[in-house]
C-alpha positions in Angstrom: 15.6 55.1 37.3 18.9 53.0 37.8 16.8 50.0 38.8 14.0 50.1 36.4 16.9 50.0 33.9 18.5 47.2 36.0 15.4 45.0 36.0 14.6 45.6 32.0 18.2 44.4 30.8 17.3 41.4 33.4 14.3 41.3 31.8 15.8 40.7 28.5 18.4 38.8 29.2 16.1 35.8 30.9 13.8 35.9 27.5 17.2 35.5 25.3 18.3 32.8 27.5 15.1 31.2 27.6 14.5 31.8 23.6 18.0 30.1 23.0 16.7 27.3 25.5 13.5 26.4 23.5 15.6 26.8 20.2 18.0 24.3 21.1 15.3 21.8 22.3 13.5 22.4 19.0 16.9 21.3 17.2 17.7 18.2 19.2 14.4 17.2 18.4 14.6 17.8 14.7 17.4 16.2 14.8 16.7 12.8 16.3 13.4 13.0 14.0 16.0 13.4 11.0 17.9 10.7 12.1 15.0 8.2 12.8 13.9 8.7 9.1 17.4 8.5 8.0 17.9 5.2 8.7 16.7 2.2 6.2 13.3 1.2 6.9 14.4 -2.4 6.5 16.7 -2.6 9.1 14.7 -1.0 11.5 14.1 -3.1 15.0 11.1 -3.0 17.4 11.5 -0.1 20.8 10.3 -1.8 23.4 9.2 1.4 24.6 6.6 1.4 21.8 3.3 -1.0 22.3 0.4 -1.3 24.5 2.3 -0.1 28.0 2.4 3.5 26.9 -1.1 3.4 25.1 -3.0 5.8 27.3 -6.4 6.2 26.8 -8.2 9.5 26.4 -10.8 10.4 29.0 -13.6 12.8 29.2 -14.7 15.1 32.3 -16.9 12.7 33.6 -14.6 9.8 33.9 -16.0 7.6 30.3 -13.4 6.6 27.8 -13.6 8.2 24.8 -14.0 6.0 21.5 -11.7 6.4 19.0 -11.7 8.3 15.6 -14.7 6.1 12.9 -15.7 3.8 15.9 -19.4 3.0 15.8 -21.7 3.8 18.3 -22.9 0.3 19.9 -20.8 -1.5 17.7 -19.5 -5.1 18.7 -17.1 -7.9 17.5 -19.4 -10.7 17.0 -18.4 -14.2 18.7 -17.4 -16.0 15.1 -15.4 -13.0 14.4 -13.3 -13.2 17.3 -13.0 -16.9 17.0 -12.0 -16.3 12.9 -9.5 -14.1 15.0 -8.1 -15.9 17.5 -7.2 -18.7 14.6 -4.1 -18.5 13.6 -2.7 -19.6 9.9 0.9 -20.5 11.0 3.3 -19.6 13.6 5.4 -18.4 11.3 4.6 -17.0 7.5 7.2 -16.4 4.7 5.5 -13.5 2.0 6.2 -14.0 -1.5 6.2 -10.8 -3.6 3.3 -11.8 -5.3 1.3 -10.9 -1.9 2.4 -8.1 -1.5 1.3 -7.1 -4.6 -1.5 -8.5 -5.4 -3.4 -9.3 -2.0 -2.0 -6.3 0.0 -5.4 -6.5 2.2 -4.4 -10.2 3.8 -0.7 -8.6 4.6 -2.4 -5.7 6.3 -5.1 -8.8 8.3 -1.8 -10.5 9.5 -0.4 -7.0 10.6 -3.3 -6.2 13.0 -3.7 -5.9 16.8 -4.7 -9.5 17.9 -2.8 -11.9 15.6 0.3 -13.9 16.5 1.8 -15.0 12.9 5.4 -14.2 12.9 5.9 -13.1 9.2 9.1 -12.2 7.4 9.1 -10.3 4.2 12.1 -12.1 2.4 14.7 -10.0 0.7 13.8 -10.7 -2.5 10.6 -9.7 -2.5 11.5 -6.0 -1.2 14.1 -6.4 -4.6 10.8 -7.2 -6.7 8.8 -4.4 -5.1 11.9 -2.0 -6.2 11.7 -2.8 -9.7 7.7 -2.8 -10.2 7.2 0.3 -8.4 9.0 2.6 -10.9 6.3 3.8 -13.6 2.6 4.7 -13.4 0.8 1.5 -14.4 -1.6 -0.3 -12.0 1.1 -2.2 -11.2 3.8 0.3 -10.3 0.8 1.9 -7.8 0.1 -1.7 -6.1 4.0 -1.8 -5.4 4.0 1.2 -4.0 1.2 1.0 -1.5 2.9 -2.4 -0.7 6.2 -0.6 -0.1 4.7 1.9 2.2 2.8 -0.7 4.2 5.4 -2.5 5.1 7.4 1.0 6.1 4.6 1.8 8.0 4.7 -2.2 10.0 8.8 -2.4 10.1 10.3 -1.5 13.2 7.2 -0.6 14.1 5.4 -4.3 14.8 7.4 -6.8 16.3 5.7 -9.4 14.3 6.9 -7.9 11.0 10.3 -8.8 9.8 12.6 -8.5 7.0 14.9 -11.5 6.1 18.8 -11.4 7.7 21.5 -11.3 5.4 22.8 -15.1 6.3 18.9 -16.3 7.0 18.6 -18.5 4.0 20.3 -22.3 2.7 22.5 -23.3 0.1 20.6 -24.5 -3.0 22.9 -27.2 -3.6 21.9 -28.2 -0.5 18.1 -29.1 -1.3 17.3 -32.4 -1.4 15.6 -31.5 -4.8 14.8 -33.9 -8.1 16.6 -33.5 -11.0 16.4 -30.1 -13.6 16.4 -28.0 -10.1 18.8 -26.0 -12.0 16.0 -24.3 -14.7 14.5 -22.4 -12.1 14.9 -18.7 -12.1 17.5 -17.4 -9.5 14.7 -15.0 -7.2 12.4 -18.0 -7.0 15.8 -20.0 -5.7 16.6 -17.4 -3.4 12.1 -17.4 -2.1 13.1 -20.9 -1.4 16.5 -20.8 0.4 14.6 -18.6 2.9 11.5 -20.2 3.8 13.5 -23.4 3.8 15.9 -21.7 6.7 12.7 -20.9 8.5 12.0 -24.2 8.5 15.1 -25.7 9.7 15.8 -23.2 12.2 13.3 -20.9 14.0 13.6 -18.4 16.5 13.6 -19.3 19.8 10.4 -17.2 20.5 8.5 -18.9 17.7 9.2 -22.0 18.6 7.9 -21.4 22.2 4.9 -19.7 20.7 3.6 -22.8 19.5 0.5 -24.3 21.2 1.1 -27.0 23.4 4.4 -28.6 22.4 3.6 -28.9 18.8 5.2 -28.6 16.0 6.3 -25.7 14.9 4.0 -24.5 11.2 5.9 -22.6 8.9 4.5 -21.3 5.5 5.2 -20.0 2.6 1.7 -17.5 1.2 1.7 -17.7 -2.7 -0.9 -15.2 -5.0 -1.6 -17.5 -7.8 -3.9 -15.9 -10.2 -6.7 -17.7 -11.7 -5.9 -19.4 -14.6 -8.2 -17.5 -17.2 -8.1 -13.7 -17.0 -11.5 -12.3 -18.3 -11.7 -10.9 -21.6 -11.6 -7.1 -22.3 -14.8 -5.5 -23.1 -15.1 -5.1 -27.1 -15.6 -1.4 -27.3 -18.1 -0.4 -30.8 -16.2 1.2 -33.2 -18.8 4.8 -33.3 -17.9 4.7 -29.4 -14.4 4.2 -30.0 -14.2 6.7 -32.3 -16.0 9.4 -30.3 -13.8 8.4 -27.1 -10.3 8.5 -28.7 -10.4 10.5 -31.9 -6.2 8.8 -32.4 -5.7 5.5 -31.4 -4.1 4.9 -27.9 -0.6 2.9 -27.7 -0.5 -0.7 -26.7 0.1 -1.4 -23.0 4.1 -2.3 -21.9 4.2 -5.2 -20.1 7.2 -4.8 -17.9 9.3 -7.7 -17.9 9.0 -8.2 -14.4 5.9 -8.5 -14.2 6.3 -12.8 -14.3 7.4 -12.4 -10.5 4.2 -11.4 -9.5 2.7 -14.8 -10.4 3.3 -17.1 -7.3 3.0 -20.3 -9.6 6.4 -20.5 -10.3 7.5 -19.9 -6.2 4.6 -22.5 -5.1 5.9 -25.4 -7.4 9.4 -25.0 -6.0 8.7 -24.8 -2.3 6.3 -28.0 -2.6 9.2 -29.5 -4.5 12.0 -28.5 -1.2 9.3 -29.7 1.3 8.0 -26.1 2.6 4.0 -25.8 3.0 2.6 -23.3 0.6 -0.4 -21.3 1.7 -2.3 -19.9 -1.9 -3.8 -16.7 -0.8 -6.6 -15.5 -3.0 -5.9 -12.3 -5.2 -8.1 -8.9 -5.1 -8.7 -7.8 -8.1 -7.7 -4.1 -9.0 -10.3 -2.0 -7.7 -11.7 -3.9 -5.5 -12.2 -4.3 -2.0 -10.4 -7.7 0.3 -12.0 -9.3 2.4 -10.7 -7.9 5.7 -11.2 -5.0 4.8 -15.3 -6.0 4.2 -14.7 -7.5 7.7 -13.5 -4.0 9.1 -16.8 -2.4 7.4 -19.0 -5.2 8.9 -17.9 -4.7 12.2 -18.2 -0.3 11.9 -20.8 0.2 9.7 -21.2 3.6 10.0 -17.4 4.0 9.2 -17.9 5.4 5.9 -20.6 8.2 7.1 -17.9 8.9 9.9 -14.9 9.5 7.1 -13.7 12.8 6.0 -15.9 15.7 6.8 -16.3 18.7 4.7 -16.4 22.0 6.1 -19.1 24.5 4.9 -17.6 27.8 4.2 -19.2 30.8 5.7 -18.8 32.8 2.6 -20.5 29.9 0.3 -24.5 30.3 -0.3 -26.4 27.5 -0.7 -29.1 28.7 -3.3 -29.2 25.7 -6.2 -30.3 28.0 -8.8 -27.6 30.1 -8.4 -24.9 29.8 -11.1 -21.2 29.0 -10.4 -18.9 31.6 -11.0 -16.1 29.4 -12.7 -18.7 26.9 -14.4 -19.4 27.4 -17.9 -23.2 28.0 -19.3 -22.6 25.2 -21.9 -20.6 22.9 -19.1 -21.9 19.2 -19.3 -21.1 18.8 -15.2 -18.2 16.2 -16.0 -14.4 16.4 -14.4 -12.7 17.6 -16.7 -13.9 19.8 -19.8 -12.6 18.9 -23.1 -11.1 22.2 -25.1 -12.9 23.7 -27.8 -10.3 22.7 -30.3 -10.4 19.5 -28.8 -14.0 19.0 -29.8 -13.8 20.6 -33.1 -11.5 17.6 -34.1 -13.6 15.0 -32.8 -16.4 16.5 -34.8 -14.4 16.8 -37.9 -13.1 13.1 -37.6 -16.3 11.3 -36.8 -18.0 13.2 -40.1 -16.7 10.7 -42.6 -18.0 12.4 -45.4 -15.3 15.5 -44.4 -11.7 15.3 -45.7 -8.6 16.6 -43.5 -5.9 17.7 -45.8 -2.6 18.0 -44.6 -0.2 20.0 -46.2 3.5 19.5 -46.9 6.1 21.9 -46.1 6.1 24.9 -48.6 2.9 23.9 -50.1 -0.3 26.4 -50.3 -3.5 25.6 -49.6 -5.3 26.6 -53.5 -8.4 28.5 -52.8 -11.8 26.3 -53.6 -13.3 26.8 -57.1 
């Protein structure tokens, strides 16, 4: 009896000490995840334990390498897309905020597996992406997914950089015609760091160039096109039955100019750096890598998300919805009753709305 007692408080000792074992582990590893995030984004530096070495490929039991997640079956890089690939625009490319913001999808072609452009995100353009992405306009949401693209690339890609502090020249120092001093002070400080790019690359970029030449630095501009197409003239009935009050005027936010690469591309051809003019997606739209991306998988968007059947759901049509009302037109969203009582009222014109004051009574009809 003594031993069977013996070996149970053994017993429980081993699992506490192996419980406070595994809890510890769990805690060191929380915390080095906690301090990984902690740190700026920005000043994040390439592991060199992170890259193709440790990449280790997923096998099946019979030996054949498993394709990855949304890879066609039988698809293949064609030979004129691997030669668009293998060409290069510069060795080394400075991004003005207005790519980032307005042709994230050539950011994200520059970023992928295969290319060799060193590019450096300048400091302030991550300033510009801080003050558009506060808001909900189209804008603010373009910021946004610009700012977690390049979270998601720095520190992570070797190729993606942020500006140093001291990485940039004196503006007095430009050899630049006269009335240099009515530019804006970000599109001086755009130019002070592609022009250091210029005048003194890395070591590693100027060995990556091809064959002893020289070394091609760049500064990518988003100009917009010069006439913005005109807003669709809604009909007043149409109007009226949309928007029963009228809808406030869009705010501009004053910003919003530093978006516009015009001013930035005049300088820089001005101090002698070679602009690049990237053409802008428009919102909604898809860029052209990523067209390339569905070229090359076609069958990427029948392999997206899945949706799980529920064993509980019946699939009769003529069955009615629980939640759906009879009178439900099969929109979104389903305006109130109240809501459409209004609209009703206000597109009758022969109707008056009375509004009474405070303290007044409503006289009963005659």
């Amino acid at each position: 009896m003594q031993k069977i007692q013996t070996s149970t408080v053994d017993k429980m000792a081993m699992s506490r000490a192996l419980g406070a074992a595994f809890l510890n582990h769990q805690v060191q590893q929380l915390e080095d995840a906690v301090s990984d995030r902690a740190t700026n984004w920005r000043d994040r530096k390439a592991s060199p334990k992170k890259g193709a070495l440790n990449a280790t490929v997923s096998r099946r039991k019979g030996g054949d390498v498993e394709r990855a997640r949304g890879e066609a079956k039988g698809a293949r890089r064609s030979g004129d897309y691997n030669r668009e690939r293998d060409q290069k625009d510069a060795d080394i490319v400075i991004v003005d905020a207005s790519v980032l913001v307005n042709a994230l999808g050539q950011i994200k072609k520059w970023c992928r597996e295969g290319r060799e452009e060193i590019v450096i995100i300048p400091l302030e353009a991550l300033n510009t992406l801080d003050l558009l992405k506060k808001g909900n306009s189209a804008l603010s949401q373009r910021a946004r997914a610009a700012s977690r693209t390049l979270e998601a690339q720095v520190g992570t890609n070797n190729r993606i950089r942020v500006q140093q502090d001291d990485a940039y020249v004196l503006w007095d120092k430009l050899s630049l015609p006269d009335g240099a001093n009515a530019s804006p002070e970000w599109v001086r400080r755009i130019v002070c760091c592609a022009r250091y790019e210029v005048e003194h690359p890395t070591p590693k970029a100027a060995a990556a160039a091809e064959g002893g030449a020289a070394l091609k630095v760049i500064l990518a501009v988003a100009v917009p096109p010069a006439q913005a197409p005109a807003p669709a003239v809604v009909p007043v009935s149409q109007e009226a039955s949309m928007a029963p009050v009228p809808l406030p005027a869009p705010v501009l936010s004053k910003y919003e100019p530093r978006t516009a690469g015009t001013l930035v591309a005049q300088w820089a051809a001005r101090a002698g750096v070679e602009v690049l003019q990237v053409k802008p997606t428009p919102p909604g739209a898809r860029s052209s890598y990523e067209d390339e991306e569905r070229s090359i998988t076609p069958n990427a968007d029948r392999e997206g998300p899945r949706f799980v059947k529920r064993p509980h759901s019946h699939s009769n049509p003529h069955r009615p919805r629980r939640n759906t009302p009879p009178s439900a037109s099969g929109g979104l969203v389903e305006r109130p009753a109240a809501v459409m009582t209004m609209m009703e009222m206000v597109a009758q014109p022969t109707r008056v709305v009375r509004v009474l004051a405070r303290g007044e009574k409503l006289e009963p009809d005659s």
